[in-house]
N, C-alpha and C positions, 0 to 999 in steps of 0.2 A: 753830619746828621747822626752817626753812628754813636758818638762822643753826647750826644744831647739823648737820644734814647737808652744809653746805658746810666748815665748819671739819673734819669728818671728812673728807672728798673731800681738801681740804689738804694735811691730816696724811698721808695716804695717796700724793698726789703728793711731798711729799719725802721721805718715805723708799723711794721708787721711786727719786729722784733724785738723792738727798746734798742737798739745797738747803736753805736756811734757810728760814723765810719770808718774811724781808725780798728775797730774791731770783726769788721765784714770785708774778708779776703774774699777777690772776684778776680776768676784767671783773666790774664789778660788777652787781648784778639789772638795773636800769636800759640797760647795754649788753647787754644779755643780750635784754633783750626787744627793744632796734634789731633784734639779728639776727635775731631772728625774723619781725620784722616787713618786712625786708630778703629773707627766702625766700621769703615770702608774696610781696612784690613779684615777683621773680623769676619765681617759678613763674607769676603774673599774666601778664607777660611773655613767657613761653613760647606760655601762649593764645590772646596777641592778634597772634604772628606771620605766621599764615596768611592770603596773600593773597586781595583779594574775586575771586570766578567772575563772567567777562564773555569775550563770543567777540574775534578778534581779526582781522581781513581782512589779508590777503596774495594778492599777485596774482605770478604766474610766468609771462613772466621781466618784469623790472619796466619794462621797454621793446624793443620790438621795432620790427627794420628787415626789409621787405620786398622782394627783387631784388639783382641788376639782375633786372629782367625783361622780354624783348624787345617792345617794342610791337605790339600785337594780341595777346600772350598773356597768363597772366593767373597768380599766386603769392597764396598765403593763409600768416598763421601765427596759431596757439591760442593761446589764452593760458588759464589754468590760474586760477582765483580762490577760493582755497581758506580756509577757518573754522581758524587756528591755534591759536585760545584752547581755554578749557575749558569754553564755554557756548554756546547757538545763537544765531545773527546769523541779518539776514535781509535779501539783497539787496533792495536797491528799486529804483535805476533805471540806467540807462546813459545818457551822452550822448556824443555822437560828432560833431563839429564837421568834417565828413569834404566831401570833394571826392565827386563820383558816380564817381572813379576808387578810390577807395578805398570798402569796403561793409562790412557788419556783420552776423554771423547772431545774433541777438539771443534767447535763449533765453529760453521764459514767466517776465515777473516779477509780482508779489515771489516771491523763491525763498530759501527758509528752509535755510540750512546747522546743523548739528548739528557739534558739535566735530568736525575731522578730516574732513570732509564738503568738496564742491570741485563744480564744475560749470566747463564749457568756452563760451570765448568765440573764434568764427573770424572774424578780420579779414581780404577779398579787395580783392586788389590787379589791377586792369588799367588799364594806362596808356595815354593815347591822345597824348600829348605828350611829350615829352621831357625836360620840366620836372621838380624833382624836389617828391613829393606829401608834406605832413604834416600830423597829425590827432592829436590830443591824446583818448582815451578816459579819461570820467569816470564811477566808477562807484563810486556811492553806495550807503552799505550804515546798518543800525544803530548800525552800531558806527564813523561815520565812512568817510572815502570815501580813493579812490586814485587815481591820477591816470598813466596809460602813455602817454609819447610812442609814435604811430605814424609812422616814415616809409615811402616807398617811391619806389624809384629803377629806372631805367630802362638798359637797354644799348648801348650807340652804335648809330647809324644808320645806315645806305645808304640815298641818294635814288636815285630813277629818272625816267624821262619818257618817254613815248610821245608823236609824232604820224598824225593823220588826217587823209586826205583825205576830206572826203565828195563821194564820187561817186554814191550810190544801191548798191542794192541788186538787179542788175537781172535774178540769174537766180532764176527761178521754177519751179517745175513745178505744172502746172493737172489735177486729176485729174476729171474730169466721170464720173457715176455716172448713166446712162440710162435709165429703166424700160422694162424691153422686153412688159409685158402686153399683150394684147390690144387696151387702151384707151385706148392713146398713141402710135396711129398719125398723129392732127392733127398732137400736140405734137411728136412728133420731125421729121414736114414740117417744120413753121416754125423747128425748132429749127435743121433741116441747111441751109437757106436762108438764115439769117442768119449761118453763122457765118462766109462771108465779111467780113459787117463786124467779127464777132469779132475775128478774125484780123488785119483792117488796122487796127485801135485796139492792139493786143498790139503791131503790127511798129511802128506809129506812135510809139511809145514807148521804143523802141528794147528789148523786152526781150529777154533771150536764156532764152528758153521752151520748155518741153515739155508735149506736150499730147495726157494719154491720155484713154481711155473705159474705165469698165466697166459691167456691166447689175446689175439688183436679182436677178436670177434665181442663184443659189447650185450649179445645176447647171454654172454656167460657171467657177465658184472665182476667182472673183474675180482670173480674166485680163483681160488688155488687149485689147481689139476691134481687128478690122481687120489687114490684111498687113504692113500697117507702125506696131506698136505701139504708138507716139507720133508725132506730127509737131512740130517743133522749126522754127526760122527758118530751118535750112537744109534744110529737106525739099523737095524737088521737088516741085511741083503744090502744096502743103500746102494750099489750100484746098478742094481736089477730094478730095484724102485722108482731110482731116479732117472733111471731111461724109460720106464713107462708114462711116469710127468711127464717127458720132453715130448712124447710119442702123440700130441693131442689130436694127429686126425687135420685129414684137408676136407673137411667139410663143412667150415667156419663159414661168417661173411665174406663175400668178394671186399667190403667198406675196411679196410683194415684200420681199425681205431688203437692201435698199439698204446698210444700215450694215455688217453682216455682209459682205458684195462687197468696200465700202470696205476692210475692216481687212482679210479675207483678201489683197487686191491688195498695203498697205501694211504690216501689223504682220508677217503671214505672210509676206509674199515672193513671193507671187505675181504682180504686177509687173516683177519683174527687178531690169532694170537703172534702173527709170525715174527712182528716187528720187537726186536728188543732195546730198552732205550739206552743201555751201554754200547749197543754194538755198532761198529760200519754199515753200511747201506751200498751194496755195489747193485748196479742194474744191468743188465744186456738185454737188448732187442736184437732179435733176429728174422729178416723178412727181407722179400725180394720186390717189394714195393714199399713206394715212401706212406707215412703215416697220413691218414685220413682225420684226424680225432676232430671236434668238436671242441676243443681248449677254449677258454675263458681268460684269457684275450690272448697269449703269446706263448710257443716255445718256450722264452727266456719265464715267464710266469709260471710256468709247469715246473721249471726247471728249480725255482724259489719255492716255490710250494715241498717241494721233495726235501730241498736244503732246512727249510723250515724245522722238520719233522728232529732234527739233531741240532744239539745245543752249538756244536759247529758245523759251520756250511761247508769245509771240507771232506768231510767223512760223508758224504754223499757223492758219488764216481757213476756216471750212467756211460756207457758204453755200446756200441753199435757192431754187428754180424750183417750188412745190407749191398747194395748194388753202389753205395759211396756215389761221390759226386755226379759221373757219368752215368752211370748203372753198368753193368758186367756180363758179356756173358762165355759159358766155358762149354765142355761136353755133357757137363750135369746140370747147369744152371743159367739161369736168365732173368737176371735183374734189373728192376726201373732205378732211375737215381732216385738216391731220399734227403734230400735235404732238410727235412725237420728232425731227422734222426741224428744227422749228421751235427744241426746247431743244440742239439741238446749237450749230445758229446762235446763239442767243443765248449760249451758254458760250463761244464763238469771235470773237466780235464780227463774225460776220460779216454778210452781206447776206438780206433773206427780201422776193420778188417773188412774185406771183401768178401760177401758170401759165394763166392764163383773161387776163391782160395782152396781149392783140394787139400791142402797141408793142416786139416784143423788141430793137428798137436799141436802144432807151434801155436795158432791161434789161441787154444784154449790154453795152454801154459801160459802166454802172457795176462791173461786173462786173472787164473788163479793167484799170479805173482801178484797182479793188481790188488786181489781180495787179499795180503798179505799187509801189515800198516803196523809200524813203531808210532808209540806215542809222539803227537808231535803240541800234543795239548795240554796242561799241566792247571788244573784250577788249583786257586789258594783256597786255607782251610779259613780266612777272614780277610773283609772287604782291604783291601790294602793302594795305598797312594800309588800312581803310578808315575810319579815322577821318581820315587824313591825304592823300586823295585830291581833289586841288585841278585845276579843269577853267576852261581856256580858250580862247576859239572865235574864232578872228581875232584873237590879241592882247588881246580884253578878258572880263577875267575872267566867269564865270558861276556862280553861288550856287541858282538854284532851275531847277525842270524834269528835272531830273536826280538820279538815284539809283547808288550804287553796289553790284551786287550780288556778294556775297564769294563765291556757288556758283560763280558764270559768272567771277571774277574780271573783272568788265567795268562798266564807266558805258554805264550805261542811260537812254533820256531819254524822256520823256513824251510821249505823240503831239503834243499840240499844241507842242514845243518840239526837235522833231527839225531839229539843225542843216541847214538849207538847204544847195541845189549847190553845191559848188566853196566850204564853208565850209572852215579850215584848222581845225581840233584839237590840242590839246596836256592830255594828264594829267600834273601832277607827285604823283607820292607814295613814303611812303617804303614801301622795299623789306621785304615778311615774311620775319621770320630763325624758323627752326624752333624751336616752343616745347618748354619741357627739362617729362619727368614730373614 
């Protein structure tokens, strides 16, 4: 049947064409079925073109540089780690082979991306040398890992130097706070009896001092006692004067407001002129009751407010003449304990003596010693890095005891390590250039 329908097919092709049959090649069954078998392949082929689904890591930009950026400031750049393919990845880890100048905000992993899905990576840059910083970020994912050079570079420098002489620190103001109750009429005798030797340990010292009084009593608003306000190294008589300050009278309130006085005299202004802004700031309270004041909220608050008043919070020293922890009493005297005197002192480093102590030479000598202070504070004359803040005291270098603080712009030094008299100072560092937004 096959044979009889292709012979018609033939017949029918040459008389379409004019052709004989010896001139009409017609494959035969055999190439007939190649070809079919040749579309089946084909079409096969079409099937198994489509690529397999798997995600695909790409990181933007694929290396990043950071700066210049002036020393002591600080530059970050993103980087952008995005799932190109058409299946989910899943970050696993980051590694960062980085300097502490260079840093990494490292987002929670493993972090699962979904096709077209990205998460942010911020590399910060603050340099503390000059040198230039690089750090290779490895981050490994599912689907294989990536690898972004970091560097970061720095903007020229200006050096500076400062020197010191250390001469001491020698002016002072001494603010004494007097309970004028009824019940500190002993204490103030002994107190105005001694403070001629007060006074000759201060001048012995050589300090250039001022030296007021106020009372606990808040009717007085916390003014300065006496006709002449303060006594200073050049006050006339000043030891006869300054025992009539101290002398203020037990006729005060029973309410002893001592803190209260203090800060109205000092934070308020009611003192005047007496505050000077080169000078130390010593305090002593003297009372045989603890303080009553009306503070605004704490002790330790009062105690910041004083600190406040000086560009450093150590040259503020409050010290206590009270009944101490217990209260005390002796053949002259009877005091309650004071505890808010006592935490003011201790937040201040300063001195805490028994007023029931007979011996007040000794008292008031350590006292005066206290009001005695070597520079231990050294400002620069320009703003200066403080990574790069290098200190020498006589020509030979110094590495510990010493801090630089960037508020004060200043080298600060440790009490036990405050350069001695007539020590010579030198800071080299480099100079702070303004950092860009």
């Amino acid at each position: 049947m096959r044979r009889v329908r292709r012979l018609l097919i033939t017949g029918l092709l040459l008389a379409a064409f004019g052709c004989s049959e010896n001139e009409l090649v017609l494959p035969d069954d055999d190439d007939a079925a190649d070809d079919d078998d040749a579309t089946d392949d084909d079409d096969a082929s079409d099937d198994d073109d489509s690529a397999p689904v798997s995600g695909e890591l790409a990181v933007s930009p694929p290396s990043a540089g950071i700066g210049p950026i002036a020393l002591g400031c600080s530059g970050e750049v993103t980087l952008t780690v995005a799932n190109i393919g058409d299946a989910p990845l899943v970050v696993v880890s980051l590694a960062f082979d980085a300097s502490p100048e260079l840093t990494l905000d490292t987002p929670p992993l493993p972090a699962s991306l979904v096709a077209g899905a990205s998460l942010e990576i911020t590399v910060h840059y603050t340099p503390t040398d000059e040198l230039v910083d690089e750090a290779d970020l490895v981050i490994v994912s599912s689907e294989g890992e990536a690898v972004v050079p970091i560097t970061g570079g720095t903007q020229p420098t200006t050096v500076g130097f400062d020197e010191f002489l250390q001469s001491g620190n020698r002016t002072v103001d001494i603010l004494w706070m007097v309970d004028s109750s009824c019940s500190m009429a002993y204490e103030q005798q002994a107190l105005g009896a001694n403070f001629g030797t007060f006074l000759g340990i201060v001048d012995g010292l050589g300090l250039d001092y001022r030296i007021g009084v106020v009372t606990a009593d808040m009717d007085d608003d916390g003014e300065l006692q006496g006709d002449v306000p303060f006594v200073t190294n050049t006050t006339p008589e000043a030891h006869d004067t300054f025992e009539d300050n101290v002398l203020v009278g037990q006729l005060g309130s029973g309410s002893e407001r001592g803190l209260d006085s203090i800060r109205e005299a000092l934070v308020e202004g009611a003192a005047g002129s007496f505050l000077r802004d080169d000078a130390q700031l010593r305090l002593i309270s003297v009372s045989d009751e603890d303080d009553q004041s009306l503070l605004q909220p704490t002790v330790a608050h009062f105690v910041a407010e004083l600190q406040a008043l000086k560009p450093n919070p150590a040259h503020v020293v409050y010290s206590d003449i009270t009944g101490g922890e217990d209260g005390c009493v002796s053949d002259n005297a009877n005091a309650d304990s004071a505890e808010r005197y006592l935490e003011a002192t201790a937040l201040s480093g300063g001195i805490s003596t028994s007023i029931c102590d007979t011996n007040w030479i000794d008292t008031l000598t350590d006292l005066a010693v206290l009001a005695d202070s070597y520079a231990d504070t050294f400002e620069l004359s320009q703003d200066a890095v403080g990574s790069t803040v290098a200190v020498q005291i006589n020509s030979a270098p110094v590495v510990t005891g010493w801090g630089f603080d960037e508020e004060l712009n200043a080298v600060v030094f440790a009490p036990d390590a405050v350069p001695a008299d007539g020590s010579l100072l030198r800071v080299d560092y480099v100079i702070a250039q303004p950092c860009e937004d």
